[in-house]
TIVEXBA-308131 format. One record per residue (C-alpha): residue number from 0; chain; residue in three letters; x, y, z. Coordinates in steps of 0.02 Angstrom, whole numbers, plus 50000, padded with zeros to 5 digits. Example, Ala and Ser with C-alpha at 12.3 -4.5 7.8 and 13.67 -1.06 7.14 Angstrom:
# residues 2
nr; kette; rest; east; north; up
0; A; Ala; 50615; 49775; 50390
1; A; Ser; 50684; 49947; 50357
***
This chain:
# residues 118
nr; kette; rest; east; north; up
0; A; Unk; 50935; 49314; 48979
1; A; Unk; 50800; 49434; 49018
2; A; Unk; 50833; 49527; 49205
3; A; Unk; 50662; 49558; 49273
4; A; Unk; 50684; 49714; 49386
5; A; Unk; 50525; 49731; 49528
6; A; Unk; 50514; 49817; 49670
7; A; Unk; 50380; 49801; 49837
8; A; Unk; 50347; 49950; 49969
9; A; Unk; 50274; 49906; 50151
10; A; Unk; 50169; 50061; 50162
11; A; Unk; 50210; 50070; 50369
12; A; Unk; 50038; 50177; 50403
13; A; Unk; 49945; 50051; 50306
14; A; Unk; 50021; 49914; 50348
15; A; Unk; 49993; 49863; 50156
16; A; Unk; 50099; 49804; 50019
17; A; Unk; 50117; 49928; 49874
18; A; Unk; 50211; 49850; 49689
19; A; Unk; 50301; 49927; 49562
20; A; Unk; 50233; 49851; 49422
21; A; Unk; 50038; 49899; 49492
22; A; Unk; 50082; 50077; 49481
23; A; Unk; 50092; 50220; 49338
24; A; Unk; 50277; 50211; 49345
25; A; Unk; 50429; 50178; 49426
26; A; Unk; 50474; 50362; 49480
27; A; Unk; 50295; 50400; 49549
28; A; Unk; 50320; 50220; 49658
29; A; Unk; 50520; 50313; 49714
30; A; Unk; 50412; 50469; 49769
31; A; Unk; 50313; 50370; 49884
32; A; Unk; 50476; 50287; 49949
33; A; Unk; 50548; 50465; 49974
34; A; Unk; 50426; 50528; 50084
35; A; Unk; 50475; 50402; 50222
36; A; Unk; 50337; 50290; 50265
37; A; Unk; 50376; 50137; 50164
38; A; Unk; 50525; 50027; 50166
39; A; Unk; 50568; 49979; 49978
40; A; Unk; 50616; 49788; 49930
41; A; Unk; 50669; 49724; 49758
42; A; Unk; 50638; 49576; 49671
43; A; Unk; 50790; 49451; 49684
44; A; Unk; 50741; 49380; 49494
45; A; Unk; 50718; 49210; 49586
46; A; Unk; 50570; 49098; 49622
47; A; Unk; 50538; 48972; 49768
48; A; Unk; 50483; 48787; 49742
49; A; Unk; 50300; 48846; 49719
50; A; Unk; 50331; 48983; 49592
51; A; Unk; 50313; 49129; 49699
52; A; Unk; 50436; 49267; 49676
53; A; Unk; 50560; 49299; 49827
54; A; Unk; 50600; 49480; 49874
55; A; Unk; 50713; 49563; 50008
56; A; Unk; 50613; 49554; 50173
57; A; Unk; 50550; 49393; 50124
58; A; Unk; 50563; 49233; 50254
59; A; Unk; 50609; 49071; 50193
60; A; Unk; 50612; 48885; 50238
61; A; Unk; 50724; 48746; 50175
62; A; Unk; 50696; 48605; 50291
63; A; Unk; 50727; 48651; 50468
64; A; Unk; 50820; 48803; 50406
65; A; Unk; 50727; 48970; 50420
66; A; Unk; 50804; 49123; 50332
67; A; Unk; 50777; 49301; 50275
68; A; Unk; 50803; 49380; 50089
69; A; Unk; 50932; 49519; 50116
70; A; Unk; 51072; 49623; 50020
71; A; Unk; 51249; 49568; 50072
72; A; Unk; 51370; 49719; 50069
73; A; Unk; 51510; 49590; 50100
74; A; Unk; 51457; 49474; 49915
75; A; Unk; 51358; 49622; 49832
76; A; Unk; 51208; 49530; 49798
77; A; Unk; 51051; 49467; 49889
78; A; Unk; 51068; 49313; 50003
79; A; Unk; 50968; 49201; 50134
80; A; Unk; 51033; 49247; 50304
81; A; Unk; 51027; 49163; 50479
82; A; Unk; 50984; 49217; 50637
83; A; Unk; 51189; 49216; 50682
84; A; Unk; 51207; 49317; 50503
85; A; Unk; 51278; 49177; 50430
86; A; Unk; 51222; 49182; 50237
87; A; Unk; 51197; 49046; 50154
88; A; Unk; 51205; 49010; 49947
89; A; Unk; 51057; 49086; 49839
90; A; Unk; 51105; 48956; 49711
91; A; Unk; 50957; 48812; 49668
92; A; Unk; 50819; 48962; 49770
93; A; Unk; 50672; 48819; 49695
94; A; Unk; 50727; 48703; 49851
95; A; Unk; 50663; 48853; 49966
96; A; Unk; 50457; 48903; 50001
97; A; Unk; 50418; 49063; 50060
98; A; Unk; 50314; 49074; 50217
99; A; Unk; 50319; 49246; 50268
100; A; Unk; 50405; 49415; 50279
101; A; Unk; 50490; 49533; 50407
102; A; Unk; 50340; 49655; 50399
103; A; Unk; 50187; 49528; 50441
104; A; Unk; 50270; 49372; 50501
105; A; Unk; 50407; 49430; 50626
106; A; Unk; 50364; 49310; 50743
107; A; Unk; 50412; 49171; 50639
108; A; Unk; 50592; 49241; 50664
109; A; Unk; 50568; 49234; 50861
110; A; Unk; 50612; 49051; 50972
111; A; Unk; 50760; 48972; 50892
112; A; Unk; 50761; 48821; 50778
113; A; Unk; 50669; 48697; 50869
114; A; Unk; 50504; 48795; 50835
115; A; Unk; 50520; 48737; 50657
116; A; Unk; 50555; 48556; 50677
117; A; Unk; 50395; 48478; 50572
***
């Protein structure tokens, strides 16, 4: 099996997403990262229900439950975090649909669970 490897950049001054793949190369998109203003987010190799890759930073919905895309030092790997930092299994990611991310969408991490009741 093929492991896609993809990173993202918020560009903080910007406020604009930057890709790996959309630039000359992989060390001129580190020297960017280097220089402080952008936060750097890989590619989990996963895809939600709708096809849409999922990287760190990204927020999540599976039913009621919202979550964020981050690295686990506990597991070593990447996994979908509550608000109590409960994580909670990567495993079948196509049952999840990204509607956000930490950068643009904050506030959909703000009011507890009850906002999210459809």
């Amino acid at each position: 099996m093929k492991r896609t490897i993809k990173f993202r950049a918020w560009d903080k001054k910007n406020k604009a997403w930057v890709f790996s793949d959309h630039l000359p190369g992989l060390a001129w998109f580190f020297d960017l990262i280097e220089k402080g203003d952008y936060e750097l987010m890989q590619f989990i190799g996963l895809k939600d229900k709708n096809g849409k890759e999922i990287y760190e930073g990204d927020i999540i919905q599976c039913e009621q439950l919202i979550l964020t895309v981050e690295w686990s030092d506990f597991y070593a790997c990447f996994a979908f975090m509550q608000d109590n930092r409960k994580s909670i299994d990567v495993g079948n990611a196509s049952m999840y649909e990204i509607i956000g991310n930490i950068y643009e969408n904050e506030n959909l991490l703000e009011g507890g669970d009850e906002k999210w009741e459809k």
